[in-house]
DRENVO-903459 format. One line per 8 residues: number of its first residue (from 1); for each residue z, x, y of N, C-alpha, C. Coordinates in steps of 0.001 Angstrom, whole numbers. Each point is the difference from the previous one (the first is absolute). Layout:
NUM> Z X Y Z X Y Z X Y ~ ...
// end
This chain:
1> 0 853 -1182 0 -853 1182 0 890 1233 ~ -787 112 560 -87 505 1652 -246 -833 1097 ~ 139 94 947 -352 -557 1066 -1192 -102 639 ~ -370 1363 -148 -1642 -255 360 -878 -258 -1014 ~ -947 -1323 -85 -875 208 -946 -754 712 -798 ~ -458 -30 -1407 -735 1078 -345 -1283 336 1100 ~ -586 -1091 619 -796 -139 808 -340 722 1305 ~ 1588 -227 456 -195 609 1272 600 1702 61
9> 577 266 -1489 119 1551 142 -1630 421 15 ~ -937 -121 -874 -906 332 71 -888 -61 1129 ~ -80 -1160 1064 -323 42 1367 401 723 685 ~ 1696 469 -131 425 963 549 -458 1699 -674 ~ 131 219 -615 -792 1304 -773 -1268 -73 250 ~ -954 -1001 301 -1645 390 356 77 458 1166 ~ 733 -1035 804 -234 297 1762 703 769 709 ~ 1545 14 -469 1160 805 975 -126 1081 -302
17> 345 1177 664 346 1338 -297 -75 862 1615 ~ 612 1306 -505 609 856 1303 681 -177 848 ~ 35 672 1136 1342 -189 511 -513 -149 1815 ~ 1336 -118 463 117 -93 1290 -425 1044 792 ~ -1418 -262 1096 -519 943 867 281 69 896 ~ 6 473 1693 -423 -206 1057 -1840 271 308 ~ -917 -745 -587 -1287 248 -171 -870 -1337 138 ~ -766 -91 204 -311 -1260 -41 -1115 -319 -1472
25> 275 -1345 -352 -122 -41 -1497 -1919 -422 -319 ~ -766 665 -762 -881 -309 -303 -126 -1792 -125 ~ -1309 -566 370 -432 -1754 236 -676 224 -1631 ~ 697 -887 -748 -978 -808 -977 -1264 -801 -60 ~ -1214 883 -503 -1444 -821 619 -439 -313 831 ~ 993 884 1028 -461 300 2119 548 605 412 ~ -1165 649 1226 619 800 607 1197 -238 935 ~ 1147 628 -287 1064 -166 966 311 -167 1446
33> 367 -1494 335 -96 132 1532 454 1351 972 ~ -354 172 1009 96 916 765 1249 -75 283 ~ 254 -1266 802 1513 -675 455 1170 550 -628 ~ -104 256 -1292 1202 856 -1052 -288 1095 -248 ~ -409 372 685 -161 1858 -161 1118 430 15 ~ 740 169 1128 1385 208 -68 1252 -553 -712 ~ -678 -370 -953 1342 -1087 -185 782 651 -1170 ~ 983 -168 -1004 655 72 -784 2 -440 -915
41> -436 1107 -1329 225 -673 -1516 1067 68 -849 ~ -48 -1391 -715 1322 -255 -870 -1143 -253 -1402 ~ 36 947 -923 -809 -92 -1443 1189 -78 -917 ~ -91 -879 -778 908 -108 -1340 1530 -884 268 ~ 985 618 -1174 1110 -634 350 810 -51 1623 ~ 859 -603 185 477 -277 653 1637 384 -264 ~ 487 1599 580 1310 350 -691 630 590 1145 ~ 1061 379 233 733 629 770 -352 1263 739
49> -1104 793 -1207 -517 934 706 -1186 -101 907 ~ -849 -862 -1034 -1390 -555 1143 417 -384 1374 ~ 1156 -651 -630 236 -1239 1487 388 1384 1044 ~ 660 726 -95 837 916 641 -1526 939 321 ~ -796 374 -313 -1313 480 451 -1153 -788 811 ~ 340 -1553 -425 -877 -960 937 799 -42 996 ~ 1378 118 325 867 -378 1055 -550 1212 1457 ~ 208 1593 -1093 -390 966 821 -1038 -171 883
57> -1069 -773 -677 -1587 -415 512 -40 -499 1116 ~ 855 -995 -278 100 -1220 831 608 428 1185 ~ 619 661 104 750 639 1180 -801 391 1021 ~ -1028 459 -524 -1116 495 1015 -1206 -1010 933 ~ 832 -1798 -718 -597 -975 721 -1409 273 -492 ~ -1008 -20 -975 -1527 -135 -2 -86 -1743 -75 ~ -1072 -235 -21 -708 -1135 336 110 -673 -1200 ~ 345 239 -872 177 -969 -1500 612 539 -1327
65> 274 -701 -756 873 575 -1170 -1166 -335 -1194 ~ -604 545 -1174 -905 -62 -519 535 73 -1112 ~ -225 -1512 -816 1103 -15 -1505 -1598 -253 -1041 ~ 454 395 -1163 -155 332 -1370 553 -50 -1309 ~ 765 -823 345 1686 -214 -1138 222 -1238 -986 ~ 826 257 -902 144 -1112 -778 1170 -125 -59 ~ 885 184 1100 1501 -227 247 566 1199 -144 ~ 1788 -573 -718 882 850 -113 1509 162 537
73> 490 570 492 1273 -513 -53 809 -544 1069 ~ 675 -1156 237 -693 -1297 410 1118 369 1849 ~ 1002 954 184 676 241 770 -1056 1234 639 ~ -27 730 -660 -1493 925 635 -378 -752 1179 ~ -863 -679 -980 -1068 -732 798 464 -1238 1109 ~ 1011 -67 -159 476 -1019 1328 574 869 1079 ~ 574 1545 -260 -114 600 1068 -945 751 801 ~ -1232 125 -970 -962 15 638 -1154 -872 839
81> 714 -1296 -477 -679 -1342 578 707 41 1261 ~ 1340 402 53 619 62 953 -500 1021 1578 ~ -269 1002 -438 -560 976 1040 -1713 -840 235 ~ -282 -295 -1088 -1123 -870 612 -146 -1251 1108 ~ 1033 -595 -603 540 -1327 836 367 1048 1988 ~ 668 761 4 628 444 1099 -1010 955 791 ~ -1214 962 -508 -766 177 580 -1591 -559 104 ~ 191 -1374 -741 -951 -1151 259 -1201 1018 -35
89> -217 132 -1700 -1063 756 -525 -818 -790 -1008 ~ -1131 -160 383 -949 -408 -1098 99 880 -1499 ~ -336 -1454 -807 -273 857 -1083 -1257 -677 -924 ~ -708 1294 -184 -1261 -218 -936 -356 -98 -1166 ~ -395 -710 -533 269 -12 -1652 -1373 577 -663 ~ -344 1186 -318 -1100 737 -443 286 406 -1932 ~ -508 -1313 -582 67 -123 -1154 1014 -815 -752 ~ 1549 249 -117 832 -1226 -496 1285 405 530
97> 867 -1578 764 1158 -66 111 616 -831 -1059 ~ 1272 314 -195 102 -818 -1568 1398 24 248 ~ 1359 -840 -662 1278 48 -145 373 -80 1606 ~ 1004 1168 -509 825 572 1991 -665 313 505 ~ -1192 480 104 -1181 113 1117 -337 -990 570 ~ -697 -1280 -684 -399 -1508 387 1217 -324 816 ~ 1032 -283 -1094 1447 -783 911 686 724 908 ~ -253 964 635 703 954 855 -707 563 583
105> -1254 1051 -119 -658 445 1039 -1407 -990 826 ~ -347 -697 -1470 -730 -422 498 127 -1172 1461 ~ 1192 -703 -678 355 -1337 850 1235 395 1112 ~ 229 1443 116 767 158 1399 -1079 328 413 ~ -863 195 -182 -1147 663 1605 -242 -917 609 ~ -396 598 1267 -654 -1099 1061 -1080 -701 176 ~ -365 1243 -572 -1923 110 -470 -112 410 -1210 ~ -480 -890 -912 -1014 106 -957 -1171 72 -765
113> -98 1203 -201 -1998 -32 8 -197 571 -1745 ~ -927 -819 -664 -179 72 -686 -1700 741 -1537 ~ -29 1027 594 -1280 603 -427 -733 -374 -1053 ~ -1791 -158 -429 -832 -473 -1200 561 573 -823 ~ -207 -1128 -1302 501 428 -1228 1583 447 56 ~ 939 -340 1033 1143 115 -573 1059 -1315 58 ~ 1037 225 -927 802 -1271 -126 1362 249 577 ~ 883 -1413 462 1579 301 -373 289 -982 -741
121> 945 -140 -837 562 -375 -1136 998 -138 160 ~ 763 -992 -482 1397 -256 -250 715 -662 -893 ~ 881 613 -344 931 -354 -1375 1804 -8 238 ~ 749 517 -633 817 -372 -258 1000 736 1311 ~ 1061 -440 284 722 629 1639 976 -530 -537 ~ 1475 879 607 1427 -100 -41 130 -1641 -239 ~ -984 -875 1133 773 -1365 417 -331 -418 -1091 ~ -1293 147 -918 -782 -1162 -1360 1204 236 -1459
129> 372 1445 78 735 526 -1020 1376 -759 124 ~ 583 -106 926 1166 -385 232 -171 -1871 -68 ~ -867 -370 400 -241 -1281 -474 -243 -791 -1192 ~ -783 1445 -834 224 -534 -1390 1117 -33 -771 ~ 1143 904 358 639 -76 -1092 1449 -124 980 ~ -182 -495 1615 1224 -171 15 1185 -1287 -405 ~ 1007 -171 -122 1178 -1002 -290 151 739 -1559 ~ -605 1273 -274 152 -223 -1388 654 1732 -224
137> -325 857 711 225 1531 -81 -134 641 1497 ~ 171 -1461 1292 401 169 1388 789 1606 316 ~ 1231 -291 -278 355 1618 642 -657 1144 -322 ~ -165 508 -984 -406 961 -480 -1631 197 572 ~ -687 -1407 148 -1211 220 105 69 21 2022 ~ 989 -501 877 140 312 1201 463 1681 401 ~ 448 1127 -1249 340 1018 137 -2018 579 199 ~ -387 -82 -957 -1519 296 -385 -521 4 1460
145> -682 -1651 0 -530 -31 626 359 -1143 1676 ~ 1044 -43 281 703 -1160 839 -258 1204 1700 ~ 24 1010 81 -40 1113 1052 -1552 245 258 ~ -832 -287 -832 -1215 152 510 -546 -1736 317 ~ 125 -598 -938 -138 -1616 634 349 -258 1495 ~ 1249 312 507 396 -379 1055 -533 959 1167 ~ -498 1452 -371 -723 394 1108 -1754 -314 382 ~ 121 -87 -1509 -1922 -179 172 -435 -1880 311
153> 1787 -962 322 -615 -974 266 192 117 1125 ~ 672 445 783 153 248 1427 -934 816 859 ~ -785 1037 -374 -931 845 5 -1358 -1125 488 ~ -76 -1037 -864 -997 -667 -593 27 -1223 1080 ~ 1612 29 133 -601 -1406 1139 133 -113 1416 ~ 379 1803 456 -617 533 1319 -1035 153 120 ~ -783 133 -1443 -1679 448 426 -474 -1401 146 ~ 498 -820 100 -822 -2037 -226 -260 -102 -1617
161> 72 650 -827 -180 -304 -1211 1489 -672 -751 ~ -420 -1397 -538 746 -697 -280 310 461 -2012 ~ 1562 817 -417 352 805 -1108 -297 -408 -1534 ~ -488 -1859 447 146 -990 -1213 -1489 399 -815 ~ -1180 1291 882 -920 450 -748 318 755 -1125 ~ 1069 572 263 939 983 -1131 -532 -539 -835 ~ 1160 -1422 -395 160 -794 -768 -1234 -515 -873 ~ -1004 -440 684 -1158 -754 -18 -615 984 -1415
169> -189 1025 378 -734 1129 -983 16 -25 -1415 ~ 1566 -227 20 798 -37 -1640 -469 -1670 -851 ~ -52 -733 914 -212 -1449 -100 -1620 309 -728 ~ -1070 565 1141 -1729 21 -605 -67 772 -1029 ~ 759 768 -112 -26 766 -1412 255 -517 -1089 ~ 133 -1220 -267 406 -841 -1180 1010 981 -384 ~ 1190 151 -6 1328 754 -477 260 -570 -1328 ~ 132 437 -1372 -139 -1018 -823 1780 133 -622
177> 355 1121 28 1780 446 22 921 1180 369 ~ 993 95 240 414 957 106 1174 1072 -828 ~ 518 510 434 1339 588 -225 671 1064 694 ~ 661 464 -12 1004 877 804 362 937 -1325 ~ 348 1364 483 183 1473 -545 1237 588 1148 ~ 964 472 -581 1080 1051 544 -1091 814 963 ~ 558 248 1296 -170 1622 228 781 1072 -288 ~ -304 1313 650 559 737 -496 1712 165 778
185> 330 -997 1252 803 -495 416 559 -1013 -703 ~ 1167 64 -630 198 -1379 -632 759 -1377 458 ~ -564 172 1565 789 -731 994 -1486 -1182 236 ~ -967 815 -500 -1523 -809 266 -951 43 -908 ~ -547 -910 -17 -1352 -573 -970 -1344 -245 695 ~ -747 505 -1020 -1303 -103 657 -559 -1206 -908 ~ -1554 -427 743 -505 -1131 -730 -1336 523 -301 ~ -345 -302 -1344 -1417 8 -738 -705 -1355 -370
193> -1129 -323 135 -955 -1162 -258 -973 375 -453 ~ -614 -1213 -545 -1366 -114 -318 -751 -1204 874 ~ -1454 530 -252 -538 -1354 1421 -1638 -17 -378 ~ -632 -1098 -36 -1249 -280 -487 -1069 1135 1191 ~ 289 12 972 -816 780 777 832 1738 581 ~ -781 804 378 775 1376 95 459 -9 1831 ~ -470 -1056 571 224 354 1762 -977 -1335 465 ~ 260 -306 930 -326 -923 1287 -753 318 1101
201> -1277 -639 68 -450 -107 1454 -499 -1220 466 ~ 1081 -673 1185 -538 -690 684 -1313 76 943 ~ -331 -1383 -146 -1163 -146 1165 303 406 1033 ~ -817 650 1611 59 83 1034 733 -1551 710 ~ -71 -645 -640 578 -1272 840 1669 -382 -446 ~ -276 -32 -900 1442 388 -1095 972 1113 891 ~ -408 863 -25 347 1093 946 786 -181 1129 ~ -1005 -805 707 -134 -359 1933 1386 -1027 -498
209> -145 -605 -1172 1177 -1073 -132 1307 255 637 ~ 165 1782 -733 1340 513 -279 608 429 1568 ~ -1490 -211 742 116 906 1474 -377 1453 -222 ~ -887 429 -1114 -393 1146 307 -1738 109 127 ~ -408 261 879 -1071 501 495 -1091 1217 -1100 ~ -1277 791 46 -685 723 -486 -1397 50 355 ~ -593 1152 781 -956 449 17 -833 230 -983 ~ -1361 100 88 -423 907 -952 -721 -1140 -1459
217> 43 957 -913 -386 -656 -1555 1268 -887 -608 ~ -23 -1273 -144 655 -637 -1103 -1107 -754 -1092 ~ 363 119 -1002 -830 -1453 -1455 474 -832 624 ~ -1176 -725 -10 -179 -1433 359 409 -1144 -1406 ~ -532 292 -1578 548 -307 -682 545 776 -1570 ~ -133 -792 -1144 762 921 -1075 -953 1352 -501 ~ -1274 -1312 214 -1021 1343 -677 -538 773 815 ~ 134 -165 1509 -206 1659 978 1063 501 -244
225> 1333 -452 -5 1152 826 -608 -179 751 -1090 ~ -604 -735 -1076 -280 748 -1155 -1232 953 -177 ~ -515 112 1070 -1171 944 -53 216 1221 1106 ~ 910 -272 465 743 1354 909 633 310 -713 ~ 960 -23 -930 1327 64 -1015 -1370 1009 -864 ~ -844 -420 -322 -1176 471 -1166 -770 1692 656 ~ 111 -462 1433 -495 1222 853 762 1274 -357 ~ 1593 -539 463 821 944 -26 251 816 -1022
233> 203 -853 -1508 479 308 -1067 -712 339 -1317 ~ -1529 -589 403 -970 137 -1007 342 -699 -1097 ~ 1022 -854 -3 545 -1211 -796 829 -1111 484 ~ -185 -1335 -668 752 -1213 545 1306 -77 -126 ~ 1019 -201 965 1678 -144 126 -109 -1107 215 ~ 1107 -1056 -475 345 -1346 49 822 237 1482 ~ -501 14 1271 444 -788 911 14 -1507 876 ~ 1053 -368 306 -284 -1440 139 -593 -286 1467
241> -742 -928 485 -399 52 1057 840 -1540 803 ~ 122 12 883 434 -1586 402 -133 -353 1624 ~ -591 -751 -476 -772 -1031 1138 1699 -1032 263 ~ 1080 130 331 919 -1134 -136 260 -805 877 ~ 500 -1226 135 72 -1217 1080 1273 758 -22 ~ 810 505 1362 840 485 452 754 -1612 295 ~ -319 -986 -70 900 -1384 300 212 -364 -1405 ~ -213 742 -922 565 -570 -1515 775 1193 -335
249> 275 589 811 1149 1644 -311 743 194 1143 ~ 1481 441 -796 1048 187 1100 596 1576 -820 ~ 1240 402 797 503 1489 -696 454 -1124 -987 ~ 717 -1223 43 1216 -685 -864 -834 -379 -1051 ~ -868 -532 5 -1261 -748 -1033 -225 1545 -704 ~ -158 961 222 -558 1201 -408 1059 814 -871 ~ 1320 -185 907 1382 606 -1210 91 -1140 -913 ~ 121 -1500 -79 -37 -830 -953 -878 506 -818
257> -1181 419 373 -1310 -47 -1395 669 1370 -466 ~ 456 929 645 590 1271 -803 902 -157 -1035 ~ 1205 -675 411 1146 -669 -1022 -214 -271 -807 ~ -985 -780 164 -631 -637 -910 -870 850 -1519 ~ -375 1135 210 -75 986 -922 898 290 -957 ~ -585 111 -1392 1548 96 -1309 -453 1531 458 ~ 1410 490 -885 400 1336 -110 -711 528 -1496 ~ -592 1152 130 -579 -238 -1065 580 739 -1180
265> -407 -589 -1483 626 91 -861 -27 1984 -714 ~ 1604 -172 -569 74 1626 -92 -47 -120 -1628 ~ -1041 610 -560 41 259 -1459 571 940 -638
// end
């Protein structure tokens, strides 16, 4: 049982890799705007050290932050959403934002621009995890993950982005069960699932729902989704696409459908 799909490790192993530059990042199937010449690359995970090398970058104020990532670790990346949020820096998405990238860098920027042939994605966040399995392994799972929930929803709803997208992600993924595992703290538990799809992308309107804005390239539907996903990877990933009536979804309607998930069975 893992958390990330078999699916989306392999999306992640085709597309992610290297590390944090101050360089500006090669355009997928174009030539790179001029406008980001100067700007700052973030390639690969998302860890304490990258972040601490994108921070250096950033210091020097260039004209944009230039991501490539498939997340990572989820306080990282909200303090780097953070220096984003405070020196009101664009950020460019040149190939894939995915995890804590999507829910944190992507949606604190001011500006979002989004380059051909690339995606952001979203899946599972502190708030979806804690919704599935809370009333049931609550404390332990507020040690985990209860400190990044509460900054990255606050983060989230200075930028106008309303946090209940968190939520929303875990919901399109058809989540089919879960369970919880000790950490290596035995004051906290982490949570593992399974889920019919490996990550989430809403429609551009879907989006605008949440109050977040985007320049640039979005899929219009599943199968331009699925034929950018095909670009990238040279094979098909089950991502879900959703077109959703934002008046038939609330955060509360969205933790109900989580609860609502069995725990899944331990053989």
């Amino acid at each position: 049982m893992i958390r990330r799909t078999r699916e989306l490790a392999v999306f992640v192993l085709l597309v992610g890799s290297a590390t944090a530059s101050p360089q500006p990042a090669t355009c997928q199937g174009a030539k790179f705007p001029a406008q980001f010449a100067h700007s700052v690359r973030l390639d690969g995970s998302i860890t304490p050290d990258t972040t601490n090398s994108v921070v250096a970058g950033l210091s020097n104020q260039p004209n944009a932050l230039v991501v490539n990532s498939f997340g990572g670790d989820d306080l990282s990346a909200i303090r780097l959403a953070q220096l984003i949020e405070r020196l009101h820096t664009t950020v460019v998405v040149n190939g894939v934002c995915m995890s804590a990238c999507a829910e944190y860098l992507f949606l604190a920027a001011p500006k979002r621009i989004v380059l051909g042939n690339s995606l952001v994605v979203f899946h599972h966040s502190p708030d979806s995890l804690l919704a599935l399995a809370d009333g049931r392994t609550k404390t332990k799972l507020n040690q985990t993950y209860g400190g990044s929930a509460r900054l990255g929803d606050a983060l989230l709803r200075r930028a106008g982005v309303a946090p209940a997208i968190l939520l929303r992600a875990q919901v399109e993924m058809k989540t089919l069960c879960w369970l919880t595992r000790p950490t290596n703290d035995a004051s906290a538990s982490d949570v593992f699932y399974e889920s019919h799809f490996a990550g989430w992308v809403p429609s551009r309107q879907t989006l605008a729902s949440y109050g977040a804005s985007v320049e640039g390239y979005w899929p219009h539907s599943s199968a331009e989704l699925d034929q950018t996903i095909r670009q990238l990877t040279r094979r098909s990933v089950r991502i879900a696409f959703g077109k959703l009536n934002r008046a038939a979804s609330s955060a509360s309607t969205d933790i109900d459908a989580l609860r609502q998930v069995p725990a899944c069975p331990i053989n």
